[in-house]
C-alpha positions in Angstrom: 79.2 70.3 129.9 80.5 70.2 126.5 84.5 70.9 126.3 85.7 73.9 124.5 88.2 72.3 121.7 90.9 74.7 121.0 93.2 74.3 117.7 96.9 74.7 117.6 98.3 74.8 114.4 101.7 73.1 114.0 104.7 75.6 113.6 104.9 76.1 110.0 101.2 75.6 108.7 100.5 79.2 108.2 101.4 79.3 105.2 105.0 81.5 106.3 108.2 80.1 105.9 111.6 81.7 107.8 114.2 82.7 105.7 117.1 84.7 106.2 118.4 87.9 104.1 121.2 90.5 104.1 119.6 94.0 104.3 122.2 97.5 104.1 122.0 99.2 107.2 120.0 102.4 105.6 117.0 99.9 104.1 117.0 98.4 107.2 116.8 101.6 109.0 113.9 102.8 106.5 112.2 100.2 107.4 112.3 100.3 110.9 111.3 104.2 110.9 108.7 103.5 108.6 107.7 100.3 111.2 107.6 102.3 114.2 105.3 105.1 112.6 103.2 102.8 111.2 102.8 100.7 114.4 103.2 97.8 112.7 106.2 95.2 113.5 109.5 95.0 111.2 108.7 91.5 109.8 104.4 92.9 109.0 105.8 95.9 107.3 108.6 93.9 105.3 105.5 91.3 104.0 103.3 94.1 103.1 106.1 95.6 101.0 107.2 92.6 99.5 103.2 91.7 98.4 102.7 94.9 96.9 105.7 94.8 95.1 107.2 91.9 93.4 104.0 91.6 90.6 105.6 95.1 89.9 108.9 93.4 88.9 110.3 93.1 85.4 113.1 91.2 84.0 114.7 92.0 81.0 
């Protein structure tokens, strides 16, 4: 009987990395209305945010 073979990936090679940031309370809160209507979790919605937003970014 062949074996099944089942891949774990090491912590880290997901391509995510953790980092920490300081949010105000009413972005934070925003975010967590706008994470429980969406059913998505805080840390999904916060990614999908951040990738459809910072190309939008200018710097002058």
């Amino acid at each position: 009987m062949a074996k099944t073979v089942i891949k774990i990936n090491k912590k880290g090679d997901d391509g995510y990395k953790v980092i920490s940031v300081r949010i105000k309370e009413g972005t934070l809160q925003k975010i967590d209305d706008l994470s429980q209507k969406s059913n998505r979790s805080r840390n999904e919605l916060i990614n999908i945010i951040l990738e459809n937003s910072v190309d939008d970014v200018e710097i002058n």
